[in-house]
C-alpha positions in Angstrom: 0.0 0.0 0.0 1.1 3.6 -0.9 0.1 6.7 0.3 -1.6 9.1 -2.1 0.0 12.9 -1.8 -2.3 15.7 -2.3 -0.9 19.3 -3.0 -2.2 22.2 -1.0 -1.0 26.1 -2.3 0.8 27.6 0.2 2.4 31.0 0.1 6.0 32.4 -1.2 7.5 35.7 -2.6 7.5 36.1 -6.5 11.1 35.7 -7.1 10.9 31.7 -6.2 7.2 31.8 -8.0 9.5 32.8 -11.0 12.3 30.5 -10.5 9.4 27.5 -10.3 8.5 28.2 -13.7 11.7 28.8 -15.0 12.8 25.4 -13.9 9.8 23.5 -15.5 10.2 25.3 -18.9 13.5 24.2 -18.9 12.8 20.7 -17.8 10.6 20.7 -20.7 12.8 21.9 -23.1 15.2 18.8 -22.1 12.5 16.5 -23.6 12.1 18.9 -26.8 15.9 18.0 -27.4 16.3 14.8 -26.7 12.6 13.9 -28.4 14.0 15.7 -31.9 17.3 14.3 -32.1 16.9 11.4 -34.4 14.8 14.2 -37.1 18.1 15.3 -38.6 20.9 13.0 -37.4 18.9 9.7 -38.0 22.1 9.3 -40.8 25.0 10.0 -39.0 23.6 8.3 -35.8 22.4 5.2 -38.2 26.5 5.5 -40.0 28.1 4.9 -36.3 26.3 2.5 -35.4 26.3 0.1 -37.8 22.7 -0.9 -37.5 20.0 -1.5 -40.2 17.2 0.4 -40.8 15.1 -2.2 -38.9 17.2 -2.1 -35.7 17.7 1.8 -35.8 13.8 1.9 -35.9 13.7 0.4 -32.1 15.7 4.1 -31.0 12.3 5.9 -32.7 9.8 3.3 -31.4 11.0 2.8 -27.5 11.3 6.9 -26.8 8.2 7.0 -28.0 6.1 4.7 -26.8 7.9 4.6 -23.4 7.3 8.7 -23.4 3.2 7.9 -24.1 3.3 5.4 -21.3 5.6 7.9 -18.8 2.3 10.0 -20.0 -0.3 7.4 -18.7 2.0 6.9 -15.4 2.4 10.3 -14.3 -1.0 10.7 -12.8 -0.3 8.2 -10.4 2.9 8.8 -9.4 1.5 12.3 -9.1 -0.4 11.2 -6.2 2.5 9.6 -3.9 5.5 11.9 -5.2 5.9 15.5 -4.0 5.3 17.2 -7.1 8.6 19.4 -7.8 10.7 16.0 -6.2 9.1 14.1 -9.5 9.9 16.8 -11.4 13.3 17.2 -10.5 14.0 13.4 -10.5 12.5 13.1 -13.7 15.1 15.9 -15.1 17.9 14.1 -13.8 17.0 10.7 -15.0 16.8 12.8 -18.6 20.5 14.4 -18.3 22.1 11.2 -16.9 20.3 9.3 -20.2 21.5 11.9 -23.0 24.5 12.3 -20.9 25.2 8.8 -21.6 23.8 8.4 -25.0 27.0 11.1 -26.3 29.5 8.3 -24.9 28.7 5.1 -26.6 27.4 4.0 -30.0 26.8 0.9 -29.4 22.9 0.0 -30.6 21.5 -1.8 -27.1 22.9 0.6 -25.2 21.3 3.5 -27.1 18.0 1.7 -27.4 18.0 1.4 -23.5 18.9 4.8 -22.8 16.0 6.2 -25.2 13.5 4.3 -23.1 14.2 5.9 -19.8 14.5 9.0 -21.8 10.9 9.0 -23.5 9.4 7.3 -19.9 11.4 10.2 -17.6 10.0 12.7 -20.5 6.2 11.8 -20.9 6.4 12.4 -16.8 8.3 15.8 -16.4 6.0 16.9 -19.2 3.1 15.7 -17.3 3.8 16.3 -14.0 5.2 20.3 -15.0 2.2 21.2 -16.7 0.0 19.8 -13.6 2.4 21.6 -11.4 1.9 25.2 -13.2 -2.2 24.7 -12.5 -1.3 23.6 -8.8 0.8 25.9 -8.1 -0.4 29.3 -9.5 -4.0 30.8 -9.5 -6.1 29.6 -12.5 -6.3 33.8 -13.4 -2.5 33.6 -14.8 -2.9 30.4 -16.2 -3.1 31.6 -20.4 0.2 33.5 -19.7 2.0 30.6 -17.9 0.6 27.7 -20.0 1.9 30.2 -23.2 5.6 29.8 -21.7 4.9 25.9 -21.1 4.4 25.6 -24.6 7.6 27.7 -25.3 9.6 24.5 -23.7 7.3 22.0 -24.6 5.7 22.5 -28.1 7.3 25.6 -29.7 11.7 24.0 -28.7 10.9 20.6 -30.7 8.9 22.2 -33.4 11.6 24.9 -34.1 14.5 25.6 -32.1 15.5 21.9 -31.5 15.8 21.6 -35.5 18.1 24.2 -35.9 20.5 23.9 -33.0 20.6 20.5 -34.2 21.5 20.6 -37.8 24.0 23.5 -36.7 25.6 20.6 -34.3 25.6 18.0 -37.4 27.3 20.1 -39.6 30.0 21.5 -36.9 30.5 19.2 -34.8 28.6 15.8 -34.2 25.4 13.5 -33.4 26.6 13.2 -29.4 26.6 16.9 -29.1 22.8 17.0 -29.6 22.8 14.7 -26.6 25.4 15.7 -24.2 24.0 19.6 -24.5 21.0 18.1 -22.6 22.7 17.8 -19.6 23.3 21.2 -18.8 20.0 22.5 -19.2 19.1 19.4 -16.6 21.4 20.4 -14.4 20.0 24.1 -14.8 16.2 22.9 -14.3 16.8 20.9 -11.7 19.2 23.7 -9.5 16.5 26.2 -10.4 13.6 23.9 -8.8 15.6 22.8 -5.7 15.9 26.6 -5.4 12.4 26.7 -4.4 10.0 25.2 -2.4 7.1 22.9 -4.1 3.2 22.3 -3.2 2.8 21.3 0.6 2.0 17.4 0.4 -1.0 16.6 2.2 -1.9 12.7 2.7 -5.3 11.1 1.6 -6.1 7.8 1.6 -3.6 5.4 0.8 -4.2 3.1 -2.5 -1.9 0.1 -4.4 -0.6 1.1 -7.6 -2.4 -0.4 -10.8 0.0 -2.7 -12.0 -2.2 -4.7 -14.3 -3.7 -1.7 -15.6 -0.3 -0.2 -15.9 0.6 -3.0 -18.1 -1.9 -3.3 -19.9 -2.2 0.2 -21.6 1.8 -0.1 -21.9 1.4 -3.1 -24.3 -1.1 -1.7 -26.3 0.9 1.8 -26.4 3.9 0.3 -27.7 1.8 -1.9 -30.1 0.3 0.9 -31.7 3.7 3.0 -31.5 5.3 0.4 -33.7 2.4 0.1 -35.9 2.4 3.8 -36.4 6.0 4.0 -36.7 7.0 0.7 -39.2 3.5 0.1 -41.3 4.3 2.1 -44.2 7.7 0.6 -44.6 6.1 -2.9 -44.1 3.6 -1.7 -46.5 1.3 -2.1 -43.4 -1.3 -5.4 -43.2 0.2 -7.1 -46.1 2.9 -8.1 -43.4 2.1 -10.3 -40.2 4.0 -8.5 -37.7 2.1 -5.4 -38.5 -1.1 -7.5 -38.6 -0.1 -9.1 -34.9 0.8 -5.9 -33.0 -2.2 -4.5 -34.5 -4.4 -6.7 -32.7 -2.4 -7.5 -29.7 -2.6 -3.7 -29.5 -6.2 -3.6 -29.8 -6.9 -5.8 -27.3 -4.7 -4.7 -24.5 -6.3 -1.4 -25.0 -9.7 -3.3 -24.8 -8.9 -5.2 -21.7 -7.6 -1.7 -20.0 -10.7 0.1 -20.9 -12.7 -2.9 -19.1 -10.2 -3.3 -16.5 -10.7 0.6 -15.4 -14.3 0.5 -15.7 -14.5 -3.2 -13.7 -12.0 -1.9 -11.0 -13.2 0.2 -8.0 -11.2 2.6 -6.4 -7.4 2.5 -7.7 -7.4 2.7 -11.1 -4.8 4.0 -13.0 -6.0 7.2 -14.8 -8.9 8.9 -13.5 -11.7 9.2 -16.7 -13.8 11.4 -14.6 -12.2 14.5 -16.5 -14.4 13.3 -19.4 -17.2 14.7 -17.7 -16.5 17.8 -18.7 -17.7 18.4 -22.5 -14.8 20.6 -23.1 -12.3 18.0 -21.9 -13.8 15.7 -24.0 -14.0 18.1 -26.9 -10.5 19.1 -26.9 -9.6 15.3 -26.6 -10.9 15.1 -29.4 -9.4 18.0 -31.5 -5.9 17.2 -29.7 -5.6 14.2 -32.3 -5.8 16.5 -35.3 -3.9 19.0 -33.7 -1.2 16.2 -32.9 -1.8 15.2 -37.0 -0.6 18.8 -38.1 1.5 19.9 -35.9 4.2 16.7 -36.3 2.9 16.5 -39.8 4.0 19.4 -40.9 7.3 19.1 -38.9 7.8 16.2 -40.6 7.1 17.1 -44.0 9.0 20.7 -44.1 12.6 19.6 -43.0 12.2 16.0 -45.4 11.3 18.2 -48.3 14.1 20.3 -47.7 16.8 17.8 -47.3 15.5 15.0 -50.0 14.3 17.5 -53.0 16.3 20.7 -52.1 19.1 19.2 -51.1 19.4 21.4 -48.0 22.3 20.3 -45.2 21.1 20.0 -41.6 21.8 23.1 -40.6 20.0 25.0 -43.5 16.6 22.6 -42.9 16.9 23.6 -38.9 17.1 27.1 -39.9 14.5 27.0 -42.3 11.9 26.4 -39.3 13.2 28.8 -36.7 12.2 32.2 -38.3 8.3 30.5 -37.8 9.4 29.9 -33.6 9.4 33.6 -33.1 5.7 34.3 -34.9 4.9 30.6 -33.0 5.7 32.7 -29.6 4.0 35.7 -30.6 0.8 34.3 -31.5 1.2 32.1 -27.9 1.8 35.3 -26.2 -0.8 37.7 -28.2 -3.7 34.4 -27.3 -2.8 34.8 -23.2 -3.0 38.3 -23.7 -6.5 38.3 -24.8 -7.2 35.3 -22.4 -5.8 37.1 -19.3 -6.5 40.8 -19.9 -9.4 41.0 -22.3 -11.7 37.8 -21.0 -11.8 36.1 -24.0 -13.3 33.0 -24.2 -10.3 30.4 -25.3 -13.3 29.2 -28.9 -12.2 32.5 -30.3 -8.7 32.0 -31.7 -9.3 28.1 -32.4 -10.8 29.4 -36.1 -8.0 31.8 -36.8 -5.0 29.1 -36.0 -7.0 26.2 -38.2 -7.1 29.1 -40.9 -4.0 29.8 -40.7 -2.4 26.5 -41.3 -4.6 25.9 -43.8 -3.3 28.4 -46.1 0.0 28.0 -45.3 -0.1 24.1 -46.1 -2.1 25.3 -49.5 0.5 27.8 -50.1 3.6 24.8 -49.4 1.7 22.7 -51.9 3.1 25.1 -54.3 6.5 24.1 -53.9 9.1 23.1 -56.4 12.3 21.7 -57.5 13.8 25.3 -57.7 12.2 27.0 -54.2 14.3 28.2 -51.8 14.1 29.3 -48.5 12.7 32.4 -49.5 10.0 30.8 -51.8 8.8 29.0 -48.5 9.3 31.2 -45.4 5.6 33.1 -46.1 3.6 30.3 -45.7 6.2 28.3 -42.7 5.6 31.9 -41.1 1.9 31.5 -41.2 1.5 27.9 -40.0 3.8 28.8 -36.5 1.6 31.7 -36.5 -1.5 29.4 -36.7 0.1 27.0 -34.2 0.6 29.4 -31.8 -3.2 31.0 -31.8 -4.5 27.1 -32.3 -2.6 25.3 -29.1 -3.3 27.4 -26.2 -6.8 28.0 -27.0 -7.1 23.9 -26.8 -5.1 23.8 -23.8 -7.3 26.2 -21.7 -10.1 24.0 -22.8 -9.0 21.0 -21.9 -7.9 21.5 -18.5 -9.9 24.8 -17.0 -13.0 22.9 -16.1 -11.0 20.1 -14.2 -10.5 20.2 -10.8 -7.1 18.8 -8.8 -8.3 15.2 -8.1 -8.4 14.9 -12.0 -6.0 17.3 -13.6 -2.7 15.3 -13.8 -5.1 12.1 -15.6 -6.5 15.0 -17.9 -3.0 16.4 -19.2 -2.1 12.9 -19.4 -4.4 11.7 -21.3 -4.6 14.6 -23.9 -0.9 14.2 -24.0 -1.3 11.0 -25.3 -4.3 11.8 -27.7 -1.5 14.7 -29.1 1.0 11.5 -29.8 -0.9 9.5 -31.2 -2.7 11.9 -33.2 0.7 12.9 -34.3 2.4 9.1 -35.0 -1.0 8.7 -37.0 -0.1 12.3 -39.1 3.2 11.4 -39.6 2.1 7.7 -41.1 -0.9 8.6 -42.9 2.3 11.4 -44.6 4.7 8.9 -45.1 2.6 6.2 -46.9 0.9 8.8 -49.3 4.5 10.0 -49.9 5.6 6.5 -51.1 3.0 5.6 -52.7 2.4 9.0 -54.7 6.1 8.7 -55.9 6.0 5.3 -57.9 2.2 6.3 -59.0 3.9 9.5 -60.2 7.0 8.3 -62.0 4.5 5.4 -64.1 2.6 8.2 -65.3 5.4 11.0 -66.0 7.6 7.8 -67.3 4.9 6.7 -69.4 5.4 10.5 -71.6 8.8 9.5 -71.9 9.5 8.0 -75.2 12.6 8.2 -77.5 10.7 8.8 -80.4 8.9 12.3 -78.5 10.9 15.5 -80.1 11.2 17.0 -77.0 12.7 14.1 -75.4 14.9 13.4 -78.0 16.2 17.2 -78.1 16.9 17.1 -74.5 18.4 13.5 -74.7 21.1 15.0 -77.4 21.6 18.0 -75.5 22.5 16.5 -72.2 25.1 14.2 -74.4 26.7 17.2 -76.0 27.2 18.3 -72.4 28.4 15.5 -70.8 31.0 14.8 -74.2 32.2 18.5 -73.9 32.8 17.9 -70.6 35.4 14.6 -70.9 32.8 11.9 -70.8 33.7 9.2 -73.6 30.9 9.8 -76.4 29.7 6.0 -76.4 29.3 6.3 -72.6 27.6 9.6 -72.9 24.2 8.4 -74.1 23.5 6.2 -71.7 24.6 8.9 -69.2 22.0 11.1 -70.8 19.0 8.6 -70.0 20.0 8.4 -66.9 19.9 11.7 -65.7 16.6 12.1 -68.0 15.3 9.2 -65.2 16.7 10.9 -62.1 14.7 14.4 -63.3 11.6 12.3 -63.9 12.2 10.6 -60.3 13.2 14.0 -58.5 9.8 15.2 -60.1 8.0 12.7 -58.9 8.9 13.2 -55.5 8.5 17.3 -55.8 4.8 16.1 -56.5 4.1 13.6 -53.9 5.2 16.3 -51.4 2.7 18.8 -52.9 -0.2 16.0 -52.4 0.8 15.5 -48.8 1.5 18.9 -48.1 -2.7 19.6 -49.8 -3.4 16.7 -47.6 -2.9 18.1 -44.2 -4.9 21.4 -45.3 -7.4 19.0 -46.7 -7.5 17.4 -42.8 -9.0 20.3 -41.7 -11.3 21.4 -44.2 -12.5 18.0 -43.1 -12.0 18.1 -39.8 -13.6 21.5 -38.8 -17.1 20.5 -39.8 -16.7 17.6 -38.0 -15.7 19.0 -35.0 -18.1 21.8 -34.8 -20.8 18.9 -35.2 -19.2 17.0 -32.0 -18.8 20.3 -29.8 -22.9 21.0 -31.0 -23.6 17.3 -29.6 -21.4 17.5 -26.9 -23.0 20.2 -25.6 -26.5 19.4 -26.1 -25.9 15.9 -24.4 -24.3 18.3 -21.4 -27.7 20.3 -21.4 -29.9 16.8 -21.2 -28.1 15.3 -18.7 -28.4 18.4 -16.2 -31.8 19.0 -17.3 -32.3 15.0 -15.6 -30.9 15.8 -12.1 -30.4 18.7 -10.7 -27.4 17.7 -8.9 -25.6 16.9 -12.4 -26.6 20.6 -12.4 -24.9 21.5 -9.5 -21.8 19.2 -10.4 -21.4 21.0 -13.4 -22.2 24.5 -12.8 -20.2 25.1 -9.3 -16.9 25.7 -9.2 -14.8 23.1 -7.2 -13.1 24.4 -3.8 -9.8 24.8 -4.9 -10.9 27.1 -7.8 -13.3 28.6 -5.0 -10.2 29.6 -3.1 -8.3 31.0 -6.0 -10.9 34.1 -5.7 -9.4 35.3 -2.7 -6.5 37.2 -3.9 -3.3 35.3 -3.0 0.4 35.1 -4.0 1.3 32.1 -6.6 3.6 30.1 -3.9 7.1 28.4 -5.3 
């Protein structure tokens, strides 16, 4: 038996309120490193290590599924760890990890030191953002949540990329690694600088193991599903096939096993309660789908058509980071100062990336970075005004016995929504690209003029350059098949860069039609009892307590 931990505020000046925060952000922004590292230096760290594409996959697949499950975890540890002490130890697990992983190359070792990477980095995320809403009034949450995401969202999905490639090019792979462990160091000083949420003890409760390990099977199921179908040309190969349903049915047996089991479950599902939660649940899969979508698709296009280095692809997204910020920054200023209701920027960000997808779709052999920066400006734009507003959603109405399970669970929902994106990407990629080189091959004919006129023009180059005249022809073809292949792939990005705008011209009806439902159902269930009335309408006693002006403590 354990005993569960509940935090009660207590009072401190603002310098350690500030050093609080600055020590999560930077916890976070640990994870945005070490969770982007194999984006750009999957070659060089794939070159060392001798492994095949098969084997390197398992670096990819155990961070991630091991962060989903540190994501489903959290919540419980939540309740019999001081807060900031699972924080902290979290951080330092994370340093000691990428510390590590910039002194050997050998694949085990690597393989094991991602797991307790993506485990310790699904719970600092977890438990930080839970912290924030614990720790400081619900009044300041749009500004502090807007810095979370500066660490947590905004680092991997700009700044990562670009200190990165700069790292590739200069120096190598095991720099990307080894410069986590300062900023650990750094986040975990600043937090042991202050003092965290005074732990008050509740009834004690066993942990869920059986639920535990069930929903970590079926996460890493699904994680390699999600991460190896389209290169094992999904169900047409067994092991796809298998952890597809082994998958499925762990996640069956959890959901049965939580509802069956009374009193220590695992996550708490009463956030769901709240139609908000649920609705932002819901909109945190797409979200997930365009926000690693995109990320995925940008710096790909730029290194495998435009044949940028690392360091140019990393810089290519960090102009966006600063309009990302901005937008985070001008959506908690409305929030916070002008009252406005978190619904109103969701249309403006889903506009945004929209247009800048549409505008990306656009894109050619012969763009550069200046051909693309107006619409990768837009979409961090749209980002920015789309991932707070969800945020506030999600976890305003919930209350502290539930919070930590909420952020957990839409955590998760983001991932997957995101491994899902990034899949759905990859497969049409692969597939438009040998659809697109029958057809554009099937116009290439010797006996076409303009064929045959660029056929005897790339052989009067190649001759006047040195190359033998009997090998010079055959030279010539070939390059005339590399352009057709190069082409193909210019338009197979296109299509998948139309498909994500496509997700939410989609999407959006669809989810205005769930919110209308959601709602309505809401309305009927507290028109049937008038305590579901009361349940939903009154305020729970921490957020009671929060209108009596108080300092945020550290």
């Amino acid at each position: 038996m354990t005993t569960a931990v509940m935090c009660l505020p207590c009072r401190s000046t603002p310098a350690p309120s500030a050093l609080l925060m600055a020590g999560i952000v930077l916890a976070a922004l640990t994870e945005a490193i070490a969770s982007t590292v194999l984006a750009l230096g999957r070659a060089d760290i794939l070159g060392d290590t001798y492994a095949t594409p098969d084997e390197f996959a398992w670096l990819d697949v155990g961070y991630t599924a091991c962060k989903m499950i540190g994501f489903v975890a959290a919540p419980s540890l939540f309740t019999r760890i001081n807060p900031r002490n699972l924080i902290i130890a979290a951080t330092l697990v994370m340093g000691t990890a990428c510390g590590l992983a910039a002194f050997t190359a050998r694949l085990d070792v690597l393989v094991a030191l991602r797991i307790l990477q993506g485990l310790s980095g699904g719970i600092l995320l977890v438990g930080g953002q839970a912290l924030i809403f614990l720790a400081y009034p619900r009044s300041q949450q749009p500004i502090l949540q807007a810095l979370f995401a500066m660490g947590s969202v905004v680092a991997p999905a700009t700044i990562a990329p670009a200190l990165q490639g700069w790292l590739l090019d200069s120096h190598s792979w095991t720099w990307i690694f080894f410069g986590v462990v300062p900023v650990a160091l750094t986040a975990a000083g600043l937090l042991l600088m202050v003092d965290g949420p005074a732990p008050g003890k509740t009834t004690s409760r066993p942990f869920d193991w059986l639920g535990f390990s069930l929903i970590s099977a079926a996460l890493l199921c699904f994680t390699y599903v999600l991460s190896q179908g389209s290169r094992w040309d999904w169900f047409e190969e067994s092991r796809i096939l298998w952890s597809t349903l082994v998958g499925t049915s762990a996640l069956l047996a959890f959901l049965g096993q939580q509802v069956l089991t009374d009193g220590h479950r695992l996550l708490d599902f009463t956030a769901f309660r709240s139609d908000d939660f649920t609705f932002a649940f819901i909109v945190s899969f797409v979200a997930g789908a365009a926000l690693f979508g995109s990320a995925f698709l940008i710096p790909s296009f730029a290194v495998s058509v435009l044949a940028f280095t690392p360091t140019d692809a990393g810089l290519l997204l960090l102009p966006s980071g600063a309009l990302f910020i901005g937008a985070l920054l001008l959506a908690a200023f409305l929030f916070q100062f002008r009252r406005s209701a978190p619904f109103a920027t969701v249309p403006f960000g889903i506009l945004m990336i929209m247009v800048a997808m549409w505008m990306l779709s656009g894109s050619t052999s012969q763009s550069g970075a200046d051909d693309m920066m107006g619409a990768i400006l837009l979409r961090g734009l749209g980002l920015g005004f789309l991932f707070l507003s969800i945020t506030l959603i999600a976890f305003s109405p919930l209350n502290n016995s539930n919070l930590a399970s909420g952020i957990g669970l839409f955590n998760t929902g983001r991932q997957l929504g995101g491994l899902m994106g990034v899949a759905g990407l990859q497969t049409l990629i692969e597939h438009n690209v040998v659809a697109n080189f029958a057809v554009l091959g099937s116009h290439v004919t010797a006996g076409a003029p303009v064929i045959g006129e660029r056929l005897t023009a790339t052989t009067a180059m190649l001759v006047a350059k040195g190359m033998d005249a009997s090998a010079a022809g055959p030279a010539a073809m070939s390059l005339l098949g590399r352009a057709v292949a190069g082409q193909s792939t210019v338009i197979a990005f296109d299509t998948a860069f139309n498909a994500v705008a496509l997700l939410f011209v989609i999407a959006a009806p669809l989810l205005v039609t769930v919110k209308i439902g959601l709602h309505r159902y809401a309305k009927a269930q507290a028109a049937k009892s008038p305590r579901t009335i009361e349940f939903h309408l009154k305020r729970s006693p921490e957020q009671e307590a929060e209108k009596i002006p108080r300092q945020a403590f550290g």
